[in-house]
PATOR-931219 format. One line per field, with one value per atom (N, C-alpha, C): atom name; x, y, z negated. Coordinates in nm, 4 decimals. Last residue first. Layout:
atom <- [CA, ...] .
c1 <- [X, ...] .
c2 <- [Y, ...] .
c3 <- [Z, ...] .
END
This chain:
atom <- [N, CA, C, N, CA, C, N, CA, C, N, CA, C, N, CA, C, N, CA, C, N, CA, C, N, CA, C, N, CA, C, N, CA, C, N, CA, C, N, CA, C, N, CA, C, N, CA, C, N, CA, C, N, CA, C, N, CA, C, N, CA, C, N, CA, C, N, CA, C, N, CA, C, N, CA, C, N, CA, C, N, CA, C, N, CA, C, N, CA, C, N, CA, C, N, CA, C, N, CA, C, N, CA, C, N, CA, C, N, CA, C, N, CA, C, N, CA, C, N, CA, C, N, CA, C, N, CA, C, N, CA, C, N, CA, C, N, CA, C, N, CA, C, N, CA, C, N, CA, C, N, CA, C, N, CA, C, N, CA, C, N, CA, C, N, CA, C, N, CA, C, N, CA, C, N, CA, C, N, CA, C, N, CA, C, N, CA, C, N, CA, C, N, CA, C, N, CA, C, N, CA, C, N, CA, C, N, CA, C, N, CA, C, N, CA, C, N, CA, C, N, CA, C, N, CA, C, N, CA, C, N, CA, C, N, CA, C, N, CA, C, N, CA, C, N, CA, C, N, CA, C, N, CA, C, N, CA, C, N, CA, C, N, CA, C, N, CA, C, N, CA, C, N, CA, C, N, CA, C, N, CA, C, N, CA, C, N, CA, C, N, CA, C, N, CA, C, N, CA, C, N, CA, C, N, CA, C, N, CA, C, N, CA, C, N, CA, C, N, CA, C] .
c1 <- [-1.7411, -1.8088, -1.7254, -1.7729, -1.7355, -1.8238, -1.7527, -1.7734, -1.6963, -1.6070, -1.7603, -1.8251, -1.3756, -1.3936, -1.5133, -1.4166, -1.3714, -1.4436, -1.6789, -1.5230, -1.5248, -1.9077, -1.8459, -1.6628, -2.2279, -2.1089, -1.9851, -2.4469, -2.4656, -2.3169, -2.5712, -2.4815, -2.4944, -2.8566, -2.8276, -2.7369, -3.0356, -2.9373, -2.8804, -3.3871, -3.2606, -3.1588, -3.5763, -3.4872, -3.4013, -3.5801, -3.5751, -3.5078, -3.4658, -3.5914, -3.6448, -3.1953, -3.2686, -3.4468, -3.1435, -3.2189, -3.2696, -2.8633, -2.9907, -3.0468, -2.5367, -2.6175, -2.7655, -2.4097, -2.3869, -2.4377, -2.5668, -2.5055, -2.5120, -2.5853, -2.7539, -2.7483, -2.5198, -2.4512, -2.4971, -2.5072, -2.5216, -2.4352, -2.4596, -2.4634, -2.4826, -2.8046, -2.6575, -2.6386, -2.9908, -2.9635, -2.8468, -3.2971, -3.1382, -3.1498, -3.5336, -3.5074, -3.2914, -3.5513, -3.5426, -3.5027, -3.6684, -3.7321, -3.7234, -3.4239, -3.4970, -3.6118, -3.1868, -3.2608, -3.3233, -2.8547, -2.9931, -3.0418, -2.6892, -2.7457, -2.8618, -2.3295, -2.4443, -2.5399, -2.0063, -2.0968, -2.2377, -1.8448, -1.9249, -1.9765, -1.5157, -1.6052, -1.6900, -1.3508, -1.4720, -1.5086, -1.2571, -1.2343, -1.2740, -1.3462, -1.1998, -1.1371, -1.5959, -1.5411, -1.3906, -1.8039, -1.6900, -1.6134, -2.0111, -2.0450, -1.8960, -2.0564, -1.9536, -1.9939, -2.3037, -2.2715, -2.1444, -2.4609, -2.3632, -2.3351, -2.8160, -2.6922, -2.6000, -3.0501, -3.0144, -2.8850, -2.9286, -3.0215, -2.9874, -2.9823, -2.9202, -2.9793, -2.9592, -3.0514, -2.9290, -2.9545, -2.8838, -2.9969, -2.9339, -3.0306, -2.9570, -2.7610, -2.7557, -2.8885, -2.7358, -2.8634, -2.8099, -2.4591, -2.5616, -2.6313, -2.1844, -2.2953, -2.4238, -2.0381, -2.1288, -2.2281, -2.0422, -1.9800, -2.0824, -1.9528, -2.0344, -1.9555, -1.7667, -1.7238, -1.8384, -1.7325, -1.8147, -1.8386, -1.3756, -1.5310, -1.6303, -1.1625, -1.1948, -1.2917, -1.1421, -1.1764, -1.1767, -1.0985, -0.9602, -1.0538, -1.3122, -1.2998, -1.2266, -1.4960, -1.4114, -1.3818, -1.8321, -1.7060, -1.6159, -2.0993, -2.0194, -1.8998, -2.0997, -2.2114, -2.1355, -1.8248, -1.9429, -2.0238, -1.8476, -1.7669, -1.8398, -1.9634, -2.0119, -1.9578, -1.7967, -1.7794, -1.8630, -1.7425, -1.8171, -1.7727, -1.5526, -1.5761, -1.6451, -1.7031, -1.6078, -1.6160, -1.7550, -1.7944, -1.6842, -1.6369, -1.6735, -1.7074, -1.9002, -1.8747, -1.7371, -2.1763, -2.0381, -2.0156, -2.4750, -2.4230, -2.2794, -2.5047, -2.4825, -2.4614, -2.6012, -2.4310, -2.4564, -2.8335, -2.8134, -2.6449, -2.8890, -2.8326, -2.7716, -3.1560, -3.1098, -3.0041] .
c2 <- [3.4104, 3.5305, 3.6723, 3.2253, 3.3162, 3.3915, 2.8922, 2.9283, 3.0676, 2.7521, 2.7868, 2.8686, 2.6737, 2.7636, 2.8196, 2.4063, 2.5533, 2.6487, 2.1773, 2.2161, 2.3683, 2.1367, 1.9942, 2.0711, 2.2916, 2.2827, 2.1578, 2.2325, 2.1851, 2.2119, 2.1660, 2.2250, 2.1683, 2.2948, 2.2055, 2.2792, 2.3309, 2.3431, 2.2896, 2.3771, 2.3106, 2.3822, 2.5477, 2.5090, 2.3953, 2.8454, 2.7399, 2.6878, 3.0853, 3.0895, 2.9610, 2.9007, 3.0570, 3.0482, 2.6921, 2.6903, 2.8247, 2.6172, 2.6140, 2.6407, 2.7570, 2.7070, 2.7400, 2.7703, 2.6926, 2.6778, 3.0103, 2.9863, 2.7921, 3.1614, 3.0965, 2.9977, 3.2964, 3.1756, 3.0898, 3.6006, 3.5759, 3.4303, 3.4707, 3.5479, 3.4960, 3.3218, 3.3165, 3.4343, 3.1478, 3.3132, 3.2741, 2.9560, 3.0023, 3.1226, 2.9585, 2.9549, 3.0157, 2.9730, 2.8390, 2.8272, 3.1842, 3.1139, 2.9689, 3.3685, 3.2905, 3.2290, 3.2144, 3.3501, 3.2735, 3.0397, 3.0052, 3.1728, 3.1381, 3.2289, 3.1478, 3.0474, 3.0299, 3.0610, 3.0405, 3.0944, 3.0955, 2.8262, 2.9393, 2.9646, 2.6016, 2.6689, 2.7973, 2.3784, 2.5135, 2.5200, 2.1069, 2.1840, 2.3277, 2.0085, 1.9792, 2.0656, 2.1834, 2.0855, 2.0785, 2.3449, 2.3431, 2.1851, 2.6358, 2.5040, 2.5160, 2.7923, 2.7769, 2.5972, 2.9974, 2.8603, 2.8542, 3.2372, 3.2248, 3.1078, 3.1878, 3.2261, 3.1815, 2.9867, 3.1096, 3.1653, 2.6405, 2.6952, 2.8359, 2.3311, 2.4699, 2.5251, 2.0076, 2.0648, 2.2023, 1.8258, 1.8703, 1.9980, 1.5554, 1.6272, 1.7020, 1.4835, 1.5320, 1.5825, 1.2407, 1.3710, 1.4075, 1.1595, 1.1310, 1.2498, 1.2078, 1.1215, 1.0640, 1.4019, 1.4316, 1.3202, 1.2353, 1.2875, 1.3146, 1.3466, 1.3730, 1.3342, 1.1345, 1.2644, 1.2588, 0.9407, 1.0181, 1.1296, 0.9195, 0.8678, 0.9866, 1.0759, 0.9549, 0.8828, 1.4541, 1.3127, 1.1964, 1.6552, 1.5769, 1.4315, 1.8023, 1.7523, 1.6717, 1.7408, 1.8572, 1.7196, 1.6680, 1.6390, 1.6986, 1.9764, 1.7942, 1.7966, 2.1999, 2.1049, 1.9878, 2.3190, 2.3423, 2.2676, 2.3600, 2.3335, 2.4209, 2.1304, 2.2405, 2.2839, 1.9506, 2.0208, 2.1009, 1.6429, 1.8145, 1.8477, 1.4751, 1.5010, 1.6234, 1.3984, 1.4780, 1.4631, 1.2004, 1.2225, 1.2755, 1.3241, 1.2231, 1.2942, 1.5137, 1.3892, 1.4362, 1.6887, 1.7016, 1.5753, 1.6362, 1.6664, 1.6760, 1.6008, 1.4650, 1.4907, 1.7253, 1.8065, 1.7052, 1.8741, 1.7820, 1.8349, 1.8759, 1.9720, 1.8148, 2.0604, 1.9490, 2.0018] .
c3 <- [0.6939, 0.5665, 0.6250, 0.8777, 0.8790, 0.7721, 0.9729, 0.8640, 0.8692, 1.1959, 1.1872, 1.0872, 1.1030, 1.1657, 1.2171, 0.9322, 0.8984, 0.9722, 1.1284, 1.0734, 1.0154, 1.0607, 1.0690, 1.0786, 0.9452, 0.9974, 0.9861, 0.7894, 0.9603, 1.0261, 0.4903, 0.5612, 0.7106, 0.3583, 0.4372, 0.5535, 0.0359, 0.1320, 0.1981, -0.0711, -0.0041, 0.0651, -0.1838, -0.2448, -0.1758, 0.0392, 0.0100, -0.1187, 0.1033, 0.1082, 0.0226, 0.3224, 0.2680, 0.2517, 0.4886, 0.3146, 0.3126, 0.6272, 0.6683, 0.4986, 0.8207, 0.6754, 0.6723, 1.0304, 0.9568, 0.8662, 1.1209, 1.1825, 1.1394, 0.8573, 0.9381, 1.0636, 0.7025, 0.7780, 0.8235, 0.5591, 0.6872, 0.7517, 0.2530, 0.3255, 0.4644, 0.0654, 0.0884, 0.2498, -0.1515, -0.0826, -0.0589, -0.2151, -0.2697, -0.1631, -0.5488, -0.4168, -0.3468, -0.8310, -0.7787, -0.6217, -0.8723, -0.8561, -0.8483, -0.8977, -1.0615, -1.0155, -0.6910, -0.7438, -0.8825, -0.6368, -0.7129, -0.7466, -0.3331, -0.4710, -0.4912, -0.2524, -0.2287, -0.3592, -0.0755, -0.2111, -0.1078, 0.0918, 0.0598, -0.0778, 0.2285, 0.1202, 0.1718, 0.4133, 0.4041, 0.3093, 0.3892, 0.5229, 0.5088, 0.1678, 0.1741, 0.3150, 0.0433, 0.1066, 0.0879, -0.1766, -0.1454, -0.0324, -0.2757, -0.2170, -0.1471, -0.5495, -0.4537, -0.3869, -0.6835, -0.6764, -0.5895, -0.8864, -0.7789, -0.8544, -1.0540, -1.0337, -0.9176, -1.2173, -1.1061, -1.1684, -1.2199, -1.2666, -1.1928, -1.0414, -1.0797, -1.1538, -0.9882, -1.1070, -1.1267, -0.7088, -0.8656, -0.8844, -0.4906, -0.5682, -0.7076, -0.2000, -0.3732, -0.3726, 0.0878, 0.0354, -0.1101, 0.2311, 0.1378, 0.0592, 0.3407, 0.4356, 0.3319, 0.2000, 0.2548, 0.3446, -0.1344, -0.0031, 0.0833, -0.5008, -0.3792, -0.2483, -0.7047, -0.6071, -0.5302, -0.9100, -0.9123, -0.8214, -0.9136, -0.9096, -0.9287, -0.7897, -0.7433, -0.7604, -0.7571, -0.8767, -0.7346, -0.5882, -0.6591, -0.6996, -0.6029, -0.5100, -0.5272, -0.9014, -0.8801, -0.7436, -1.0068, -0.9996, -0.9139, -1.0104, -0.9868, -1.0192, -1.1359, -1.1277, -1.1369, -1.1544, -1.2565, -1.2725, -0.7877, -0.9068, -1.0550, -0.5962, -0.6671, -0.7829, -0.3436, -0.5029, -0.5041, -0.1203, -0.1249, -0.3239, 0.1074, -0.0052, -0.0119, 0.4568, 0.3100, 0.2216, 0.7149, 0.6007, 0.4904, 1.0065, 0.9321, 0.8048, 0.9865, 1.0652, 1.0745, 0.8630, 0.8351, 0.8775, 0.8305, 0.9759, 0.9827, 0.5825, 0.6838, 0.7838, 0.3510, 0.4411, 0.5051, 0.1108, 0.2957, 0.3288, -0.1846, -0.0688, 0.0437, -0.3746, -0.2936, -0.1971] .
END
């Protein structure tokens, strides 16, 4: 699952591979609404129109990502929940 509703105003988001690429006009995730998607384990790119990260399905199902504890809530978890609202919050 992945939460972004703290992103104000609302973005377009991409998991590119999973969803629709940020460009599309239908079907595009935005952030003022909960996704449920189906990963399987491996590196993901969670992508806005303001910020991108990489983020790790393990083989449990649980995710991993680098130090962004700041801006990103889940580790451990199968949710992800973005909390950042611009770029510059986002330091890899």
């Amino acid at each position: 699952m992945i939460n972004a509703t703290a992103i104000v105003p609302p973005r377009a988001w991409s998991v590119p591979g999973v969803t629709e690429p940020l460009q599309s006009v239908r079907d595009r995730m935005m952030t003022d609404k909960v996704a449920t998607l189906k990963l399987r384990p491996g590196r993901y790119m969670f992508m806005t129109t303001a910020f991108s990260f990489e983020f790790i399905v393990n083989l449990d199902g649980k995710l991993d990502f680098r130090n962004l504890d700041k801006c990103v809530e889940g580790r451990g978890t199968a949710t992800l929940v973005v909390k950042c609202r611009v770029s510059q919050q986002i330091v890899q």
